[in-house]
N, C-alpha and C positions, 0 to 999 in steps of 0.2 A: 584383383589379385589379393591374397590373405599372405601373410605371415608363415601360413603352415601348410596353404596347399596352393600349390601353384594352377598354372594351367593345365588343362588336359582335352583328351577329345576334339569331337567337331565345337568345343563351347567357346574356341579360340581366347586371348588374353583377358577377356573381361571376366573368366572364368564364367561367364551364368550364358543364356541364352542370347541371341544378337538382340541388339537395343534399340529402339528408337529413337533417342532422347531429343525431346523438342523444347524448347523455349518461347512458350506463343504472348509473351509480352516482356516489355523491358520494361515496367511500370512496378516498382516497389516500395514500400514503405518506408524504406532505409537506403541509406548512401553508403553502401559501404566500403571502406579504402582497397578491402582485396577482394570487391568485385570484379569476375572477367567478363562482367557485360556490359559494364558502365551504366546500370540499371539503378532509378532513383524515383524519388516520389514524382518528379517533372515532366518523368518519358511516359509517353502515351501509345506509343505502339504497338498492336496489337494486332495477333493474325487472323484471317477469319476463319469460321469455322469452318464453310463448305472447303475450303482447299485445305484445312486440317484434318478434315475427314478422308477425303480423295488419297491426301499422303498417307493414311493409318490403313485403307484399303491395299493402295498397291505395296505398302510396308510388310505387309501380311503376304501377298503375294510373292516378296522376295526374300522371304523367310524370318522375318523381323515378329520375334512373340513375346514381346514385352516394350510396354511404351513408357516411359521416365520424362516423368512434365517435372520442371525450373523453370527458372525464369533471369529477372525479376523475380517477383513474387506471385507466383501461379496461385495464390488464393485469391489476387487480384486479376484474374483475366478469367469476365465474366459470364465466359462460356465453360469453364473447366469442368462443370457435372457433364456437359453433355458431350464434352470432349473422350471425358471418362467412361462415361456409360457407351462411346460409339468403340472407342477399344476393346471394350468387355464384350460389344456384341460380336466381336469381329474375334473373341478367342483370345485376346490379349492382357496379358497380365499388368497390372497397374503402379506403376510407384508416384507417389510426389515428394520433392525437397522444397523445405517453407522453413521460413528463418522462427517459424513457432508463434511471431508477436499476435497473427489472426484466427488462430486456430481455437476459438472462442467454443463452447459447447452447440452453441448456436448452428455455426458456418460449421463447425465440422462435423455435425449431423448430419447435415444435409448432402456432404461430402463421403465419409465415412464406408457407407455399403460401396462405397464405387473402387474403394482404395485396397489393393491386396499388400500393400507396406509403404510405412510413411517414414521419410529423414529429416530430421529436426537439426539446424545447424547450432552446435555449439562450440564456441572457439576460444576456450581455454578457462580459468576464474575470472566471475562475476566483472570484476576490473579490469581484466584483458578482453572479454567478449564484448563488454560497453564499450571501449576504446577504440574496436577495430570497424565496430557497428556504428560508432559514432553515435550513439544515444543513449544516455543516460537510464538504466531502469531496464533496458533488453533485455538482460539476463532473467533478470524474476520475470517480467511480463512472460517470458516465454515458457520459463518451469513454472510459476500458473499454469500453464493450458495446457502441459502435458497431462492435468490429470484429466482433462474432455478426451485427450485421444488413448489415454488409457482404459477409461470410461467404453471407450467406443466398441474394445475388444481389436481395433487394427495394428497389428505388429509394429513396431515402430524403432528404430535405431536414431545411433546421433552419428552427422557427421564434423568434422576437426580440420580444418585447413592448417595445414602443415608448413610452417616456413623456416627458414634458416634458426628462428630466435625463440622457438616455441615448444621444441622436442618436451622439455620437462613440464608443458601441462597437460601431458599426455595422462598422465597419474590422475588429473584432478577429472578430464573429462569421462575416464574409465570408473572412476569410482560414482561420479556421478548420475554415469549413464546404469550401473549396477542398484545405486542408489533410487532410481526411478521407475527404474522397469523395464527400461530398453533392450532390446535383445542385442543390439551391435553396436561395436563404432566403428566407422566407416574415417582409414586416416588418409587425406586427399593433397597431394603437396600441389602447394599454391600453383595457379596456373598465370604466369604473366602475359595476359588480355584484358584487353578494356582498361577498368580503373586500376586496375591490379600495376598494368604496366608502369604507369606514369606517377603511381604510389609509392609504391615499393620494389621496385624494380631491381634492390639488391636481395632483398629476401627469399629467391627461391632456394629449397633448399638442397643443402649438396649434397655429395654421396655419404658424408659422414654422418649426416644428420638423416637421411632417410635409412640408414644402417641404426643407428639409436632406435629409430621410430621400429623398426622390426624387432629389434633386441626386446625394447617396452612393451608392445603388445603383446609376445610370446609372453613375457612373465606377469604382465596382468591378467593378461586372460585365463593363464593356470589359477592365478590369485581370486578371481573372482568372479570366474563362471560366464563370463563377458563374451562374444566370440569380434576379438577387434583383425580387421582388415586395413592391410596396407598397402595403399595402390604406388608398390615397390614390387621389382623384384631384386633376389640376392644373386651373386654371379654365378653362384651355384644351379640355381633357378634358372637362368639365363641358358647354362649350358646342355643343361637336362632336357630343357623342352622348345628346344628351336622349331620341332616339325609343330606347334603350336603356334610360336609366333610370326613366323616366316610365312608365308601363304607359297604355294604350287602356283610357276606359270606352265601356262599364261591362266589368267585368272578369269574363271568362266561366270562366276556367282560372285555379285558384290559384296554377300557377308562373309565370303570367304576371305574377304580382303577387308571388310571394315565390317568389325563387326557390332561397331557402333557408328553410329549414323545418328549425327547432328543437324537439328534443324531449329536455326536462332530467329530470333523476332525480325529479321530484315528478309525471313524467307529462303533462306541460302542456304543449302545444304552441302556439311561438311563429314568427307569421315574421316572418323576416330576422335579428333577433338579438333576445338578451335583455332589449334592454332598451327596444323597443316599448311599448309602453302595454298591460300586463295587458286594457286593456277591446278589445284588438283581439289578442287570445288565441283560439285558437280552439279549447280547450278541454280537457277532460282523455282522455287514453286510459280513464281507469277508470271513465269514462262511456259511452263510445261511441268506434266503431274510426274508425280517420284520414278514411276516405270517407264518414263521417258529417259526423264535424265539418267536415271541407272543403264537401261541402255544404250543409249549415246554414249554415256563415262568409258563404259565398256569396250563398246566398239572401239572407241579412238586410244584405246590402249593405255588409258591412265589408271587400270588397275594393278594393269602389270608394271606402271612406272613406280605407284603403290607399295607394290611386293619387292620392287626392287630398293626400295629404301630402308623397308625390313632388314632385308636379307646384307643389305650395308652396314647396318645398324648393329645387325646381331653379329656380325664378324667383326666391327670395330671395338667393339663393348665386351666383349671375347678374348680381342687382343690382348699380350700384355702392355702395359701393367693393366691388370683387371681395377673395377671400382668396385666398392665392397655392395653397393645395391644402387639401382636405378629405377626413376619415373619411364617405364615403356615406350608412355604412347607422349611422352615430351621429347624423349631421344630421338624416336623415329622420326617428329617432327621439324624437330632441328634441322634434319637432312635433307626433308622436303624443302625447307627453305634455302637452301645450297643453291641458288637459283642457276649459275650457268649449267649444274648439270642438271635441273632438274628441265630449264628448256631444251636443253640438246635432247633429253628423252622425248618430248611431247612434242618436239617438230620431227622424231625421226617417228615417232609413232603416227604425227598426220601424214608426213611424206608414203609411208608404207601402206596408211588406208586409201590413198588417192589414186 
């Protein structure tokens, strides 16, 4: 979601085309405190590629036209060319998010042709991004190698993890990213998963603070030419475009209901984001291929449980007192995890398939 234009269309909340974003290793270079995967140089997990392939097929098949590799650090999961080049053949558009430290002239040649836009994470002055990176020198290692991907001709944006105590380095990383040739910043409020949770577990941040964050990027971006997005909406936002957020039941298409589709390095796919309610998971690859379990999901009525969380979400968030702006797809998730009603829905939804 942007700052200036919200949702519209069949493109549902993400604003852009349904996503695939996968995470095929927890293996990264850096440890860092507001990681949501708990991804570190230690972890060696890593998916294969023949059932990354499989899920990129029937992802295509269920409307899914663009695949978004993270991690860990996806320049570290040492199938990612072919991972890439198997999306491309399949029609699919390309992104990777890399914390920048590998993106050497080297590794990212060879990467490069396969990439249709690359996001480089940076989180706030040189001394705030070492800190939260946990290593010393992050920062430069990384703007070093933005000139190989600029080099390269691949579009490329910064994204900003947003938390309660950080709204004013929003200046430094908009000027920065104008400074180097970035065409976005992408502002992301922390998501509390993995290392994040047991980190900083009071830093997400509130509605005052992702209100700041919208007010900032509106006036940098007039200022200089930036085009910065804030995966916020304002209440205003909220009200205007419910037939966007809300999905129609009963819900026949899983992008009509998530129109992001998570698949993390343990195989488990999730929609919307990670931190839905595991019981509205729709299961593992190393059980069955994506058009299985999309299937199944469907059938057993957990997309309309899904849409009904929405539709909770947007009428609570509506209510007064309104909040001046909110994270979407963290509110919705909140509600998934409401556990008693979220198993009353999914035992009345097996009781009625049976």
């Amino acid at each position: 979601m942007t700052s200036a234009d919200p949702p519209s269309g069949s493109r549902g909340p993400t604003g852009i085309a349904p996503v695939l974003q996968v995470h095929p290793t927890r293996r990264c270079n850096l440890a860092c405190a507001h990681c949501y995967s708990s991804s570190g140089p230690t972890q060696r997990k890593a998916l294969d590629l023949d059932l990354l392939s499989g899920c990129l097929e029937d992802g295509v098949a269920l409307g899914y036209r663009q695949l978004a590799v993270s991690g860990g650090e996806p320049l570290l999961y040492d199938r990612l060319a072919e991972l890439l080049a198997r999306a491309r053949s399949l029609g699919m558009l390309t992104s990777v998010t890399s914390n920048g430290m590998l993106t050497t002239a080297e590794r990212w040649g060879r990467l490069a042709p396969l990439v249709d836009v690359v996001a480089i994470s940076i989180d706030g002055t040189p001394s705030e991004h070492d800190a939260v990176r946990r290593r010393s020198g992050a920062f430069a290692a990384t703007a070093r190698n933005l000139e190989a991907i600029r080099a390269s001709g691949v579009p490329f944006g910064l994204i900003f993890t947003l938390t309660q105590h950080n709204v004013d380095s929003l200046d430094f990383v908009v000027h920065f990213a104008a400074g180097s040739g970035a065409r976005s910043v992408q502002v992301h409020p922390l998501t509390l998963h993995g290392r994040a949770a047991t980190e900083l577990p009071e830093a997400r941040p509130d509605s005052v603070e992702l209100s700041f964050a919208l007010v900032e990027a509106m006036r940098l971006g007039r200022e200089l030419g930036v085009v910065v997005h804030v995966d916020a909406l304002s209440a205003d936002q909220l009200r205007a475009h419910r037939a966007a957020l809300v999905p129609a039941r009963p819900v026949a298409e899983l992008t009509a209901v998530a129109p992001v589709l998570v698949v993390d390095a343990d195989a488990i796919v999730t929609p919307l984001t990670h931190e839905v309610s595991p019981r509205l998971a729709l299961g593992s690859l190393e059980q069955a291929r994506l058009g299985v379990l999309a299937r199944d999901w469907l059938r057993a009525g957990r997309g309309d449980v899904l849409a009904d969380a929405c539709a909770r979400t947007w009428s609570e968030l509506t209510a007064p007192p309104e909040r001046a702006a909110v994270y979407w797809y963290d509110e919705v998730a909140r509600r998934t995890r409401r556990l008693p009603a979220v198993r009353r829905q999914l035992q009345a939804c097996i009781t009625s398939a049976s």
